[in-house]
N, C-alpha and C positions, 0 to 999 in steps of 0.2 A: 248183557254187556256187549257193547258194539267197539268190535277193534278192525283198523283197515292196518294191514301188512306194510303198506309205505309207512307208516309212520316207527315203526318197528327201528329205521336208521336214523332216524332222531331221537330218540329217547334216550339211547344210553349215554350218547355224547350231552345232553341237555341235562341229563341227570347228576352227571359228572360235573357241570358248572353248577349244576344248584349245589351239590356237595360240598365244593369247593370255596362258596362263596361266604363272604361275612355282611356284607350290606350289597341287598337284591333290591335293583329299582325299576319298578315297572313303568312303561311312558306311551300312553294313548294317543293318536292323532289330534291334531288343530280340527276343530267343530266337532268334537267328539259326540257320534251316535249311538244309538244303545248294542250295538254291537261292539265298537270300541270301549266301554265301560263295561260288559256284562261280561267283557274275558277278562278284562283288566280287574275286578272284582273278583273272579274266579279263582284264578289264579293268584292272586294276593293270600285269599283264605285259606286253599289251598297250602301255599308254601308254610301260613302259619302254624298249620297243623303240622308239620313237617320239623316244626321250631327254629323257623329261619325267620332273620329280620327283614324285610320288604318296605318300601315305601312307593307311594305313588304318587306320578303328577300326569295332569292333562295341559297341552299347552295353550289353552283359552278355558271359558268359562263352558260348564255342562246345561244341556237343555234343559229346563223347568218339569221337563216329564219325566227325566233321570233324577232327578236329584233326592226321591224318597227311597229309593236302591240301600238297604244297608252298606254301611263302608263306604257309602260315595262322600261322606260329608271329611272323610280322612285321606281324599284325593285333593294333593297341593296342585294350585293352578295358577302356573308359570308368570300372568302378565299380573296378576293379583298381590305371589308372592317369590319374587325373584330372588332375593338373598337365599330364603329357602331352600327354594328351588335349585340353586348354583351349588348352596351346600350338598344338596342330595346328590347331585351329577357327580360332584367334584369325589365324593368319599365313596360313590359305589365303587365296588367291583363287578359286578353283574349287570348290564341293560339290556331290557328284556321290554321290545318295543314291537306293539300288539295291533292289527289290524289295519297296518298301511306297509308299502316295500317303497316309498320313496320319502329320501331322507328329508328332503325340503315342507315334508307334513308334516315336521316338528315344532315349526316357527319359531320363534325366540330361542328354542333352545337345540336346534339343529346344532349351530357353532360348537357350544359347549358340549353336549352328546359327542359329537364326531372327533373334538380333541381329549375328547377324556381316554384314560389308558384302559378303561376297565372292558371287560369280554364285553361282546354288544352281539345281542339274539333277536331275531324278528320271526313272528310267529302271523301267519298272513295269509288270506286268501284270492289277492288280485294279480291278474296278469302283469309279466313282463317287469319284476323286479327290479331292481338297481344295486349294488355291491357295494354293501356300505356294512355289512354286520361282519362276525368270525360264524356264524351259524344262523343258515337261513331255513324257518320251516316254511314252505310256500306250500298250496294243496289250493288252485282252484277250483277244482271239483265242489270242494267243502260249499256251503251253501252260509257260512259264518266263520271267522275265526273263533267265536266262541264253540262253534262244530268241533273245530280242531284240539282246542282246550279241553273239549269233556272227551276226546279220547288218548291224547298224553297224559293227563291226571290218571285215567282210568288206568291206561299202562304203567304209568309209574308208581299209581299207588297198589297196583296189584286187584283190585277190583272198583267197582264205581265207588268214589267218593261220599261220603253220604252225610249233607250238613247243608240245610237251610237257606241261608245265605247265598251260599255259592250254588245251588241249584235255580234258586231267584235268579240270579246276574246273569247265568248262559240261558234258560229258559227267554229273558229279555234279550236277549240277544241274539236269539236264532229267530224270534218273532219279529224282530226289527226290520231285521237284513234282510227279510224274507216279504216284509210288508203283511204279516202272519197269513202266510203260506201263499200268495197271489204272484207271486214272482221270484227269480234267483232259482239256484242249481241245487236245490233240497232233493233229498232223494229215501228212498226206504229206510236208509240208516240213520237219517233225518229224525224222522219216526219214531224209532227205535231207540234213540237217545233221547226225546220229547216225552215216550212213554217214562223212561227210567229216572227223569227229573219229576214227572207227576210223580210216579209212584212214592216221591219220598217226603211225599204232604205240603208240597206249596199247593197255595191257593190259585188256581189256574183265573179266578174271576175277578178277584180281586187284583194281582197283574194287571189282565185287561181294560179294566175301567182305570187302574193309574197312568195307563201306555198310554193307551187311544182315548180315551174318556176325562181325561182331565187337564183340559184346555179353559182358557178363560171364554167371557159371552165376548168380548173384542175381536178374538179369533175368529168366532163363529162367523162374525160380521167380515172379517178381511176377505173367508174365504168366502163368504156371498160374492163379498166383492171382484172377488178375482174369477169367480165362474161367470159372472154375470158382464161384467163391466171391460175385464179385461183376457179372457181367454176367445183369442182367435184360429179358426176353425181355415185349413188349407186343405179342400178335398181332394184337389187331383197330389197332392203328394203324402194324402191320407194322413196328414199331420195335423195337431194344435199346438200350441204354446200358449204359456201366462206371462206376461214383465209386471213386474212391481216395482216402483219407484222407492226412493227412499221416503220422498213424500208419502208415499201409497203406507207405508209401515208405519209411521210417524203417526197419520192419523187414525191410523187404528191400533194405538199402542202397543206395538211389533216388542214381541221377550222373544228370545232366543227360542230355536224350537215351534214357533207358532206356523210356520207352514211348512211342518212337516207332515209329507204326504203330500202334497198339492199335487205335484209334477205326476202324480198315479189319475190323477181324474178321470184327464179326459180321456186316457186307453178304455173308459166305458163306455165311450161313445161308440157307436156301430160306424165300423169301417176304420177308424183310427189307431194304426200302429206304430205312430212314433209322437211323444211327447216330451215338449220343452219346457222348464220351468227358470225364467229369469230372474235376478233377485240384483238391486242394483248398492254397489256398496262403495267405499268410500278409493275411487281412483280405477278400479272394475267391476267388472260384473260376474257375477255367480252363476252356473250355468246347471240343472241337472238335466238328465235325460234317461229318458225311460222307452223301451219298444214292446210289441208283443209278435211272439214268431221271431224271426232267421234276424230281423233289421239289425245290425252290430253296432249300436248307438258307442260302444268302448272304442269302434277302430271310427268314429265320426267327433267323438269327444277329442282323440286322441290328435286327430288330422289334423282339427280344426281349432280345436278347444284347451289345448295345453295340459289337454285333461285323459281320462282311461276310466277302466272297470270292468263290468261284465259285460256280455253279452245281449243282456235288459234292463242293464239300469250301469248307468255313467253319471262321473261328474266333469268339471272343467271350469275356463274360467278367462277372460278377455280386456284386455288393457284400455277400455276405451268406454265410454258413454253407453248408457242404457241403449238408447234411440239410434248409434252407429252398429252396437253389438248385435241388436235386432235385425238391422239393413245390414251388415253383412253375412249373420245367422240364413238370410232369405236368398239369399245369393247363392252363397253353397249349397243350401238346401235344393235348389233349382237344379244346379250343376250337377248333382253329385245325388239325388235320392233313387232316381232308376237303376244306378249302377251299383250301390249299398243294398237297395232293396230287394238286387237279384245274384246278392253276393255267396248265397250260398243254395 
């Protein structure tokens, strides 16, 4: 059993709103990843076990590689089902909103969320939150919020939880976040929690081939296309990037979820510490970012990019055309990589 002594001042206050509560609604970020879903799962199963009512919503649609997750097919999503959805907001008492600290990652349903009366709980592990809940769990240490999840259950339920399901969801979810184990703040306790969800009979291979392994032959072909055709190689600022057009997606029948991972490639190139993955969408652009070593792509997302994260992997995101977002991407990159990349 893995317990960290910070978390110790959260629980009893969290325990006390779950006690309290009669309708618990849990709410995943907009582009929800397998870490936004695999705590959001957890925790759902959890409380059921506890005999509390929970409902869940994500506020867009989940990736095609989430979506065989037990209980994800019982996640309402928002732009799909909106009366639902309003309903659910409107009649909780309890929000219980997992894996992002800025309210504006709600979409659709930020408005309604932040006028509603009911307690509002954010369980989280990125920098530099925003004051929007009555009870904030932050821990960037954690290398997942589902991290953080298998140890308040653990504490709240008095020893590890032991039930299927919710061992699936945070196991998905520590492997996500983590790019299974290639990046992000995982640590020995990491581990230690990783063994104690093996130990309780999920199939560790079967996971993998549904996470990583079950992609269509279209994908296969986008991402030829994007190593091949459109990833540019910057050697004096040890950088590369990818842009994909909407056209770029279009002809390779782009499903949600299909490039992910891209933005990790090209950090296997020798010499390359910082990568950018463009994705061009309707009025901006998508931005991730990824480094290896000291590079703070979170405080170059954040400068720059509207955007934050960790300290190896960012996202963000730019008001303007594929091809301007690129030429201004180049500009600052110029300006500003000597001084980022000697920033610590």
């Amino acid at each position: 059993m893995v317990l960290v002594p910070e978390s110790l001042k959260y629980t009893k206050e969290l325990a006390k709103l779950f006690a309290g509560s009669d309708n618990i609604l849990l709410i995943s970020h907009i582009n929800p990843d397998g870490d936004a879903i695999g705590a959001q799962l957890a925790l759902f199963y959890y409380l059921l076990s506890t005999g509390k009512t929970a409902d869940m919503i994500a506020p867009n649609n989940l990736q095609e590689f989430l979506k065989w997750m037990d209980g994800a097919d019982k996640i309402n999503v928002f732009i799909r089902q909106r009366e639902r959805c309003k309903e659910l907001i409107e009649r909780a008492d309890l929000i219980v909103m997992l894996d992002f600290n800025q309210s504006n990652r709600l979409g659709e349903a930020e408005q309604l969320v932040l006028a509603s009366k009911a307690k509002r709980v954010v369980i989280d592990h990125h920098l530099n939150p925003d004051n929007y809940s009555d009870l904030l769990i932050s821990d960037p240490s954690a290398c997942s919020t589902s991290e953080i999840i298998y140890r308040i259950v653990t504490e709240l339920n008095g020893s590890p939880f032991i039930y299927r399901p919710y061992a699936e969801a945070l196991y998905v979810g520590i492997i996500t976040d983590t790019g299974n184990f290639d990046h992000g703040s995982y640590s020995g306790d990491t581990f230690r929690i990783v063994a104690d969800l093996l130990e309780t009979g999920i199939d560790k291979g079967k996971i993998q081939n549904l996470v990583y392994n079950n992609f269509s032959s279209d994908r296969m072909r986008l991402m030829g296309y994007a190593l091949n055709q459109k990833m540019v190689i910057i050697p004096e600022f040890q950088t590369a990037y990818i842009s994909l057009s909407k056209n770029d997606l279009k002809t390779y029948h782009y499903v949600k979820g299909d490039t992910e991972g891209f933005v990790n490639m090209p950090l296997s190139i020798n010499g390359i510490v910082f990568s950018v993955f463009f994705v061009e969408k309707d009025g901006f652009v998508k931005l991730s970012f990824r480094s290896k070593g000291t590079f703070p792509v979170n405080e170059f997302a954040s400068r720059f990019f509207y955007g934050g994260g960790h300290l190896n992997a960012s996202g963000g995101e730019y008001p303007d055309t594929l091809e301007n977002t690129v030429s201004y991407f180049l500009k600052i990159l110029k300006e500003n990589f000597g001084n980022l990349n000697n920033i610590n």
